[in-house]
KOLTI-507383 format. One record per residue (C-alpha): x, y, z. Coordinates in pm, whole numbers. Example, Ala and Ser with C-alpha at 12.3 -4.5 7.8 and 13.67 -1.06 7.14 Angstrom:
// residues 2
<pt px="1230" py="-450" pz="780"/>
<pt px="1367" py="-106" pz="714"/>
***
This chain:
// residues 265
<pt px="1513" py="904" pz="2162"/>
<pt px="1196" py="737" pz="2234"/>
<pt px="1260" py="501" pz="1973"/>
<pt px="1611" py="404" pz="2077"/>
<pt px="1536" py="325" pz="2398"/>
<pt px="1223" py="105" pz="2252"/>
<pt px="1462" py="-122" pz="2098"/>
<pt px="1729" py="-79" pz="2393"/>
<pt px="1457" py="-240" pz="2634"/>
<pt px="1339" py="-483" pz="2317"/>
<pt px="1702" py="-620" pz="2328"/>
<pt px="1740" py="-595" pz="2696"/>
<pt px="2068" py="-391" pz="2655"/>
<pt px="1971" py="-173" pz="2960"/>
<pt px="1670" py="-109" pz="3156"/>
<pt px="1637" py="232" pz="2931"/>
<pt px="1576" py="467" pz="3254"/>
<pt px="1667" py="813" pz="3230"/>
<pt px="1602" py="919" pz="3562"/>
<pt px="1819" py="644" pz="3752"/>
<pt px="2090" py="723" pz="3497"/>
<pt px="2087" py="440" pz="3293"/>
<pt px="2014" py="619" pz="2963"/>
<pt px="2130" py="985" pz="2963"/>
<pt px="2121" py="1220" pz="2578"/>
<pt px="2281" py="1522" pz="2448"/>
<pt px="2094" py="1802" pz="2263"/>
<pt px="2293" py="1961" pz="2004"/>
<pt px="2035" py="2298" pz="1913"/>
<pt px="2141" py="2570" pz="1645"/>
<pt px="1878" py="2797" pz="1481"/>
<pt px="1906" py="2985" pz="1119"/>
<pt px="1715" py="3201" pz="918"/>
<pt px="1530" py="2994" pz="621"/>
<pt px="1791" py="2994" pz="316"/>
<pt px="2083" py="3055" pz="555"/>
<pt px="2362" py="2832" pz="582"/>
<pt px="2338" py="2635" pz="943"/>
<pt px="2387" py="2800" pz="1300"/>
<pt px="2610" py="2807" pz="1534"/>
<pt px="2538" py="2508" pz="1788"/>
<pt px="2498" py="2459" pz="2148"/>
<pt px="2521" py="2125" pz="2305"/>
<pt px="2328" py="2047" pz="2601"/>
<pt px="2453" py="1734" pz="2825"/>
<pt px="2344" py="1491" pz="3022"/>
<pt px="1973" py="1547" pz="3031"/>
<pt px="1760" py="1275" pz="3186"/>
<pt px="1440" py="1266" pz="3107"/>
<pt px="1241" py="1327" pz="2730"/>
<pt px="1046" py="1579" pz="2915"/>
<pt px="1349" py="1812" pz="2995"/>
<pt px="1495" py="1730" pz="2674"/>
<pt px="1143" py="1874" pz="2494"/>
<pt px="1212" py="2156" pz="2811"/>
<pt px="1578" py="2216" pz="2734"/>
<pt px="1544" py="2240" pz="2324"/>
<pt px="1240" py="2450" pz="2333"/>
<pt px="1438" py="2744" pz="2556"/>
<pt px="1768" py="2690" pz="2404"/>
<pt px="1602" py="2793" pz="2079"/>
<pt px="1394" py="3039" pz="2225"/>
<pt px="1735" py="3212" pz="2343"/>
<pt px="1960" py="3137" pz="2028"/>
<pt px="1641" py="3347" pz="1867"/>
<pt px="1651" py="3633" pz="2063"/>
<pt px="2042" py="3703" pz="2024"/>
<pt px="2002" py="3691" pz="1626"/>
<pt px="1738" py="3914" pz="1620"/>
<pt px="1927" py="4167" pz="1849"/>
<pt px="2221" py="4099" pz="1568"/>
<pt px="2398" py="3921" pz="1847"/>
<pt px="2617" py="3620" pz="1783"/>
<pt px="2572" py="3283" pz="1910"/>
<pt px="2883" py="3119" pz="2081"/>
<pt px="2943" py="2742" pz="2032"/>
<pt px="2952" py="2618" pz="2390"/>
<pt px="2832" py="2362" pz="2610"/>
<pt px="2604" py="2424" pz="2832"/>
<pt px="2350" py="2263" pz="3091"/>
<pt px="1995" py="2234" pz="3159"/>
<pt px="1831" py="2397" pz="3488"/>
<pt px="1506" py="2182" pz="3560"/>
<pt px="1382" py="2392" pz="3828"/>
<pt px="1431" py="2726" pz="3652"/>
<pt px="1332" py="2590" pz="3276"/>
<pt px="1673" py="2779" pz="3144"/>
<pt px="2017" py="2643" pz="2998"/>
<pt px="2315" py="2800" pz="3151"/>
<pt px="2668" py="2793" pz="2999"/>
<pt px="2919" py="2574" pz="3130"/>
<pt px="3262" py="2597" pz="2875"/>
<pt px="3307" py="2732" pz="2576"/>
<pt px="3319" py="2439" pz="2276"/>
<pt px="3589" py="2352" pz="2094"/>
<pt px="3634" py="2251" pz="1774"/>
<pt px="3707" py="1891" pz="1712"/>
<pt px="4103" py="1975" pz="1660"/>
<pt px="4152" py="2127" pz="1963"/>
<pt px="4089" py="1784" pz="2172"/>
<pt px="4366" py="1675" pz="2059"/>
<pt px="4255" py="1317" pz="1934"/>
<pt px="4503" py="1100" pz="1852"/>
<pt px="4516" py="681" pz="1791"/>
<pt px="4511" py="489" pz="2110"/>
<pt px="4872" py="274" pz="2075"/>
<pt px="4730" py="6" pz="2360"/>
<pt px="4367" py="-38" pz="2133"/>
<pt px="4444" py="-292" pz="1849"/>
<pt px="4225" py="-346" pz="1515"/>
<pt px="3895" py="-523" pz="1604"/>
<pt px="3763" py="-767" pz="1233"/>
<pt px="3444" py="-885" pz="1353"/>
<pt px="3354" py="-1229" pz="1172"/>
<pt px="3071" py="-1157" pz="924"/>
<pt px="2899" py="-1540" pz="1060"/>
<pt px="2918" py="-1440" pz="1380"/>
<pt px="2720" py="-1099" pz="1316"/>
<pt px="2452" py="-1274" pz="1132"/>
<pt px="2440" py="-1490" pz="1390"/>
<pt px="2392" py="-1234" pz="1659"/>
<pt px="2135" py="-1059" pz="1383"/>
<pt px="1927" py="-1369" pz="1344"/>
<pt px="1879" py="-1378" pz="1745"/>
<pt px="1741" py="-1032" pz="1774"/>
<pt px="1387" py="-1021" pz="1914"/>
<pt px="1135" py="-879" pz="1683"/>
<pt px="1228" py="-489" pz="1690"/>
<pt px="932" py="-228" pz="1800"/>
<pt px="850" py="-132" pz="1397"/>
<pt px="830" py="-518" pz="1282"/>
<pt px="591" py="-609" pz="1569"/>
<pt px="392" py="-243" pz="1459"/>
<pt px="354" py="-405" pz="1112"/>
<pt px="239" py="-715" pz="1244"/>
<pt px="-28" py="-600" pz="1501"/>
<pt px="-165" py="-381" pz="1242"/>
<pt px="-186" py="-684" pz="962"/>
<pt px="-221" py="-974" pz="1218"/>
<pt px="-454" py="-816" pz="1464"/>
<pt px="-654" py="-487" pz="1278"/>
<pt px="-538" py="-272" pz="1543"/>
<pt px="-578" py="113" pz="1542"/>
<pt px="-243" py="292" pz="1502"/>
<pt px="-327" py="444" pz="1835"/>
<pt px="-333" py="127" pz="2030"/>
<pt px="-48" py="-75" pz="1816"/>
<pt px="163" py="267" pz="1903"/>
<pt px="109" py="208" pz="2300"/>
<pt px="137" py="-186" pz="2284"/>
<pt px="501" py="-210" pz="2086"/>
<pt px="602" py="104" pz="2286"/>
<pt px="708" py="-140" pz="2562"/>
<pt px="777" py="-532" pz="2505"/>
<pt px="599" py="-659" pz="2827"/>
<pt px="308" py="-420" pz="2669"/>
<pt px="327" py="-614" pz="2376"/>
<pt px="358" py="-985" pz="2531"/>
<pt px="92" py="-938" pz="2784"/>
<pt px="-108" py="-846" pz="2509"/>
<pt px="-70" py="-1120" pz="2285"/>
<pt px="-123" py="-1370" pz="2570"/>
<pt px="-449" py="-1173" pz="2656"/>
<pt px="-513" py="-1202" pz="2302"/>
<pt px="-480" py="-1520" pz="2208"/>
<pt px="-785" py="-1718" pz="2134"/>
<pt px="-987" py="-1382" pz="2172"/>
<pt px="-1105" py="-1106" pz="1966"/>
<pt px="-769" py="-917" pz="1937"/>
<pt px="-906" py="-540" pz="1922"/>
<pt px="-1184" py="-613" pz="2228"/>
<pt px="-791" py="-767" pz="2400"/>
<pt px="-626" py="-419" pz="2283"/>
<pt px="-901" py="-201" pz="2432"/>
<pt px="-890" py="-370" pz="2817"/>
<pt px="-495" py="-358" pz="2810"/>
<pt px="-495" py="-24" pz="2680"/>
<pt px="-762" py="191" pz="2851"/>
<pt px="-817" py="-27" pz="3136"/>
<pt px="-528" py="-225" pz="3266"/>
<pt px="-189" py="41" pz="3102"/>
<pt px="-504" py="326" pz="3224"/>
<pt px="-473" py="192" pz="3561"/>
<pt px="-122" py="183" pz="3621"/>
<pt px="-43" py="543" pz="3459"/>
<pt px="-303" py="663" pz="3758"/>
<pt px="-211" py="443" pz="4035"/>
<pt px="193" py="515" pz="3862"/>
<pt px="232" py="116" pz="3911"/>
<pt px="464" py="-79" pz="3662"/>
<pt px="288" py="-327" pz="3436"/>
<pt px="559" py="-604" pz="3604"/>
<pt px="456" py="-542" pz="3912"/>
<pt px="45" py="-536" pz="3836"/>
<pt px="-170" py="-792" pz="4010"/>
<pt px="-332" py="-859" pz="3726"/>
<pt px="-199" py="-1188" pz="3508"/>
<pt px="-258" py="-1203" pz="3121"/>
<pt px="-462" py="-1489" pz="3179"/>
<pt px="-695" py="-1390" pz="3440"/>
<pt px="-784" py="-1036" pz="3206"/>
<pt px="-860" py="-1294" pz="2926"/>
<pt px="-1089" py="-1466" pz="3131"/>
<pt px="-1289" py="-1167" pz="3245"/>
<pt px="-1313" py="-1066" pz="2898"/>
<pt px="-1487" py="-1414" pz="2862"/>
<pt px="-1737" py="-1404" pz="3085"/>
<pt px="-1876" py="-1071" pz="2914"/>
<pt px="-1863" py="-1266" pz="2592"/>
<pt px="-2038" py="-1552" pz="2767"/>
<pt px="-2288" py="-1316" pz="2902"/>
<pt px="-2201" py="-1427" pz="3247"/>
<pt px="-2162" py="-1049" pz="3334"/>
<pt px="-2237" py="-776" pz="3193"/>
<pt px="-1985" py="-495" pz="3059"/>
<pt px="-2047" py="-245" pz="3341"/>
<pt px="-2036" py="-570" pz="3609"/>
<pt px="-1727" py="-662" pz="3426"/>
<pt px="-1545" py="-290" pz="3486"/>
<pt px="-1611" py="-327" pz="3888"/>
<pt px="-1484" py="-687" pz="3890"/>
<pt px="-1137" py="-537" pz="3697"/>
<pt px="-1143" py="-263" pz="3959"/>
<pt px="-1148" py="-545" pz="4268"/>
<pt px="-885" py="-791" pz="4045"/>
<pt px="-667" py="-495" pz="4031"/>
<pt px="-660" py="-399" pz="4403"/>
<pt px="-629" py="-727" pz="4578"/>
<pt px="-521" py="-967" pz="4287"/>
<pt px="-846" py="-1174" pz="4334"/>
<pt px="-960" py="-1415" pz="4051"/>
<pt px="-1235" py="-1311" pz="3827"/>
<pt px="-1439" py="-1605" pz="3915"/>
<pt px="-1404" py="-1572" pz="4291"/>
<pt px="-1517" py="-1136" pz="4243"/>
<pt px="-1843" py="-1253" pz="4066"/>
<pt px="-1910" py="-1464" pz="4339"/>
<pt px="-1876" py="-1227" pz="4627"/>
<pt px="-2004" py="-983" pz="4485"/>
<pt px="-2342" py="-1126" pz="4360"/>
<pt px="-2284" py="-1011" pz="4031"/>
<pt px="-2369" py="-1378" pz="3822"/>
<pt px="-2582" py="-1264" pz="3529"/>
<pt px="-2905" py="-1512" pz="3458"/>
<pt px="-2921" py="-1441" pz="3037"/>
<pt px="-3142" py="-1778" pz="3016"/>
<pt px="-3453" py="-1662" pz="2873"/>
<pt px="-3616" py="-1960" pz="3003"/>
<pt px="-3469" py="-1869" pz="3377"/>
<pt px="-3525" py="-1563" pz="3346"/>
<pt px="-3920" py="-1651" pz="3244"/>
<pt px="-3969" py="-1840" pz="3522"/>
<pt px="-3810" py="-1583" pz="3826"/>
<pt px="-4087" py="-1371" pz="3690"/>
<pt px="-4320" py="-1586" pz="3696"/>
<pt px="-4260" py="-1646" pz="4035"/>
<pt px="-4275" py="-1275" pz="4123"/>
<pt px="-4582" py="-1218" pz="4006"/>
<pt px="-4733" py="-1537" pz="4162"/>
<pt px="-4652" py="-1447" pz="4456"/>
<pt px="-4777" py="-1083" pz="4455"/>
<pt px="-5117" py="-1170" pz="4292"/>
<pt px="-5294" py="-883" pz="4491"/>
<pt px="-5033" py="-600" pz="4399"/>
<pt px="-5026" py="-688" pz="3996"/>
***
């Protein structure tokens, strides 16, 4: 399910939220003993989220269980999920395919799609979620664990590869995906919506590589960037938090110091 509505948002068929109702799923759940033939199934409807899907298969089997091993039977039916009470209750008895009645539509005519015209729609397809895996694990040298988040999502992905670009891809992968995606899952923003752009995260990931600031500087300057949307450059200013890595400077401050504190050296 996860995957489907991956390459649902990928294609930008629908916004792929469950909770809003613009992706709903069915759980079909029947349960057998090992080297029996298959269950009877229930089907679940309309669940909206993955969590009470996970929710709604784990007690439906839990319950199709406990009949067979009371030598119950299990009665194809449809029935729905309670969120609040973690249960499935019945709602009809199912029927069997022939007893809907299906017959040809008269009013729906043959539809022969043109074999050009579906390679031409194929050949405008985005790259799919498992393609741009592939890639960031070839391309970049990703861990699975960070490709997995990054293609999960294909503004993930694209504010990424702008971060990336030009940069060291896996020192990129590591501020997008425990810093910036860390951020938003705690403060529950959406990455659209984040006041941080793809360019201004690349160039705070410069000036640690410049040594303009160090690592532990550079975490409190993402903190401010991400509340009030501030440049990196303008943070490091009003902060105080410039660097001085110049040997040479940095010879001559102390220098200084100890020149001017002759009696307490």
């Amino acid at each position: 399910l996860k995957k489907l509505r991956s390459i649902l948002r990928y294609i930008g068929s629908c916004d792929g939220n469950m909770e809003e109702g613009s992706l709903r799923c069915d759980a079909n759940v029947s349960v057998r003993r090992p080297g029996q033939s298959f269950g009877t199934r229930c089907e679940i409807k309309n669940l909206n989220s993955i969590r009470f899907l996970v929710r709604a298969i784990e007690f439906e089997a839990a319950r199709q269980i406990e009949i067979l091993e009371d030598d119950g039977l299990v009665r194809q039916e449809t029935r729905l999920f309670d969120p609040n009470r973690d249960e499935t209750r019945s709602m009809r008895s199912k029927e069997d395919a022939h007893d809907y009645r299906y017959f040809p539509d008269p009013d729906l005519l043959p539809l022969h799609l043109d074999v050009e015209w579906v390679a031409e729609l194929k050949d405008g397809l985005p790259e799919l979620p498992d393609k741009k895996m592939a890639r960031f694990l070839e391309e970049y040298g990703l861990s699975v664990e960070n490709a997995n988040v990054l293609v999960s999502e294909r503004d993930r992905a694209d504010f990424f590869e702008s971060v990336a670009k030009g940069r060291d891809p896996k020192q990129a992968a590591n501020w997008v995906v425990g810093d910036l995606l860390g951020k938003l899952n705690k403060t529950g923003t959406e990455l659209v919506d984040a006041k941080i752009s793809p360019s201004e995260l690349g160039h705070l990931i410069d000036l640690v590589n410049k040594d303009a600031i160090s690592g532990r500087m550079a975490k409190r300057v993402f903190e401010e960037m991400f509340e009030t949307g501030k440049r990196a450059d303008d943070v490091v200013i009003e902060q105080g938090l410039t660097q001085v890595s110049d040997e040479g400077a940095l010879v001559g401050h102390i220098r200084e110091v100890l020149d001017g504190n002759v009696d307490k050296v």
